[in-house]
N, C-alpha and C positions, 0 to 999 in steps of 0.2 A: 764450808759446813763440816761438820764432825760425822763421820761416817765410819762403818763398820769395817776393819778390814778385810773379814770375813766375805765380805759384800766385792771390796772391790778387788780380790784376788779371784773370787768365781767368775767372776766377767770378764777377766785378763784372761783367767783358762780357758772357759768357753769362746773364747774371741780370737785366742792364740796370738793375742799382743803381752806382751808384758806390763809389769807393774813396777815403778821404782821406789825403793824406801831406802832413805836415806837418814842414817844417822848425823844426829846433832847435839850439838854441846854446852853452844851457848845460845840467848836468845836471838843473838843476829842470824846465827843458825837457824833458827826455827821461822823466822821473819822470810828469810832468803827461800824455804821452800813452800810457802806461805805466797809469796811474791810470784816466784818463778809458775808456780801453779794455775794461781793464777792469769797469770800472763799468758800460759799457753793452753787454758782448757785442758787439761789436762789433769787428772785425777794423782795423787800421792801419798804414801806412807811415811811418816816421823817416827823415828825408831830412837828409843832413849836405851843406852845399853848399862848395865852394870856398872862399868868401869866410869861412865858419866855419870851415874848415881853417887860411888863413890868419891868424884872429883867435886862433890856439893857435900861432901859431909855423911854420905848416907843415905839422905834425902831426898826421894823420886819426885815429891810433891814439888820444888818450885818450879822446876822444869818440867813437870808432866800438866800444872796447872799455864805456865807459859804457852806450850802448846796445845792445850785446850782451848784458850783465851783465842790465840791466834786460827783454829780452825774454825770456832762460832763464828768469829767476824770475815772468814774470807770466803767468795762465792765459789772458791774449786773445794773438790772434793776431797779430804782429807782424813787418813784415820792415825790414830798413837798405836805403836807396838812397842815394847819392852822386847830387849836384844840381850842374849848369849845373857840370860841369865842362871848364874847355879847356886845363889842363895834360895833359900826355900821362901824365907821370910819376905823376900823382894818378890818372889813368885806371887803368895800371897797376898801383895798389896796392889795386883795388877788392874783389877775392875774397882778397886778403893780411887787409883791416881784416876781415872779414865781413861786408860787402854782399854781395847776388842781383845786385844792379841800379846800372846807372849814367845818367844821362842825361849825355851829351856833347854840349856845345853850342861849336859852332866857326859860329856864325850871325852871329857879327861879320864872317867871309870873306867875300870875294862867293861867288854861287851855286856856280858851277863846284870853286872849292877848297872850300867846304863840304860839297858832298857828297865830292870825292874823301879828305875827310880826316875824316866819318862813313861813309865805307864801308869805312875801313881800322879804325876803330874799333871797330865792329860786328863786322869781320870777330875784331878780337883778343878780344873778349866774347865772342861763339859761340864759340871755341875755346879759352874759359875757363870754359864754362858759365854765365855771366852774358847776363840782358836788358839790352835798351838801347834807350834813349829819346834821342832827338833833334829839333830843330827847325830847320824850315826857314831862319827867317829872312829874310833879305836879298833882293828877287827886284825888279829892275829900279829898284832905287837906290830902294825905297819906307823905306829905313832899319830899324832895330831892330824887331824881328819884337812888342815888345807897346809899341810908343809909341801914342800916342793916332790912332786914325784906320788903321792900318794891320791888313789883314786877311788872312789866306791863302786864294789862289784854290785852288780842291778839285782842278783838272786837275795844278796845279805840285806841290800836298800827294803826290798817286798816284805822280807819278814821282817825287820824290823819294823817298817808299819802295822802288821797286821798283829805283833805282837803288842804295840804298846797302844795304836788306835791315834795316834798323832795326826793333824789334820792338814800340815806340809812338811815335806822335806829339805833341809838341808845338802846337798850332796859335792863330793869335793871330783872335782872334772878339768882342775887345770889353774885354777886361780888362786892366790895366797892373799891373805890380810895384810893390810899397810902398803902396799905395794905403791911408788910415787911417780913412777914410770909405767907406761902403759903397754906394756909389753910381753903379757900372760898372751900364751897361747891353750885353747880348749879343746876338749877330746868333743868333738861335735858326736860322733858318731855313740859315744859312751852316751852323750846326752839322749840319744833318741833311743837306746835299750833301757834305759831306765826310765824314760818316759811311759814307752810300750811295760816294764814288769810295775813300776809302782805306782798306786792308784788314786795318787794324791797329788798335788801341784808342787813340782819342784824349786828350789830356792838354791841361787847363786850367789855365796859368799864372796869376800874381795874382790868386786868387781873394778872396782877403781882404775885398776891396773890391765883393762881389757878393752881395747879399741873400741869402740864405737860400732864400725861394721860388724865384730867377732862378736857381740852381745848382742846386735840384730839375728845374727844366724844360730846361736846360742836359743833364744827364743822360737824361733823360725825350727830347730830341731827340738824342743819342749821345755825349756826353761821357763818359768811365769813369775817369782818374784826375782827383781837383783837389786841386791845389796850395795850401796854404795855409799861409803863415809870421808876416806881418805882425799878422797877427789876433790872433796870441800873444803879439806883443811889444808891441801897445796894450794887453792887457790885464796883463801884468808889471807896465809901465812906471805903470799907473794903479795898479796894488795897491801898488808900491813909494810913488809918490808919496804915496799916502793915509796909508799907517802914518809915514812920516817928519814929515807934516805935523800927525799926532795926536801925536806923541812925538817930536819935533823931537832930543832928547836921545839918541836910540839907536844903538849903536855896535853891537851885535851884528846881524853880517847876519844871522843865521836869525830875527830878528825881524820882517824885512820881505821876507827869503826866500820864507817860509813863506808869506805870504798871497799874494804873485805867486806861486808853483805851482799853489796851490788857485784864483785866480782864473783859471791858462790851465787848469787841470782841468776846470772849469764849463764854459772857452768850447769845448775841444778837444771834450768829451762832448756839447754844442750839436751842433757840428758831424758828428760821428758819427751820432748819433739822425738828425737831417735830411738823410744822405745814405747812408748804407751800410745793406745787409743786415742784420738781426739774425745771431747765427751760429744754428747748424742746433741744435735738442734735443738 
């Protein structure tokens, strides 16, 4: 069923289990967390991002209508969010595709215009009924808020919330984007000051790249939603590679479709079991 993000991030806070949202690309994508959800009672986030908007043309509608389709008919719990977007216009069309949620990331700007242009965003999301997620970013030329080395002070994370009124945070603690090895080590301890200064549910970028145990204790120290994209498309990219190299001769894609779904279905369902809630009897 289609469900509110808004909904299933308060219960992950209040619960102090996490929540996993996972970006997706194509529809086997969306089928696999769809499935794996299913499969394990477990509740989930489909996150469409900018850069997959752009890989359709533009166009948020046939993928934000794919995973619609796909949340009505499946009995786990499911909501859409709109990822790292910094078109305005895409912002805008967030409660049009049916997303709850958007995260708006203007963390390229320096400080100053990034919050004045997440506080007008936020402002047009409350007044659309839509949550929103945001990241700091940029704070005294330390550059791109998840490059390697770079961390957020907990004192800069509080005001920025309190300045723009955003309803989660982003915060950078040790993990970078794309990452294909699982090998991110987290400021555990950074995690639990910024949990204690900011008053809103934190969000863990690049997870992909973060063991398994290290994202239980991530959570377990205050982290509520984690991001994870890359993880799914190592394992496509290995189920695709495998079947073509057994059958070198195969021209029909749902022959090598098929098992990258069922391969991100295993890892998606991995990832559920190891971080989120069972749902309730």
């Amino acid at each position: 069923m289609l469900c509110r993000t808004a909904d299933l991030i308060a219960e992950a806070h209040a619960s102090g289990f996490g929540i996993a949202a996972f970006n997706v690309i194509t529809l086997e994508h969306v089928q696999a967390v769809a499935d794996a959800a299913q499969r394990t009672g477990r509740p989930a986030i489909v996150q469409i991002s900018q850069n997959a908007v752009r890989h359709y043309g533009g166009d948020v509608m046939p993928l934000a209508a794919a995973t619609t389709a796909a949340a009505t008919s499946s009995g786990a719990r499911l909501a859409m969010h709109l990822d790292h977007v910094e078109d305005v216009e895409l912002l805008h069309r967030t409660a049009e595709c049916g997303a709850s949620s958007v995260m708006y990331d203007a963390s390229r700007l320096p400080d100053e215009k990034n919050t004045a242009a997440t506080r007008a965003a936020a402002r047009w999301a409350h007044d659309h009924g839509l949550f929103i997620e945001a990241e700091l970013g940029e704070i005294g030329g330390k550059g791109s808020a998840h490059l390697p080395g770079v961390r957020t002070d907990p004192k800069d994370a509080a005001r920025f919330v309190a300045e723009t009124g955003v309803d989660a945070l982003a915060v950078a603690v040790g993990s970078s984007h794309a990452m294909v090895t699982r090998a991110a080590a987290l400021d555990l301890d950074l995690i639990s000051r910024l949990r204690d200064e900011v008053p809103v549910p934190l969000v863990l970028h690049g997870s992909s790249g973060v063991p398994h145990p290290t994202l239980r204790s991530a959570v377990e120290h205050g982290m509520t939603k984690i991001n994870i994209g890359t993880l799914l498309n190592v394992a496509f990219t290995r189920a695709v590679r495998r079947a073509l190299a057994e059958a070198p001769e195969l021209v029909d894609p749902r022959r090598y479709l098929t098992p990258a779904r069922s391969a991100m279905t295993d890892t998606i369902a991995d990832c559920l079991t190891a971080l989120t809630a069972p749902a309730s009897p």
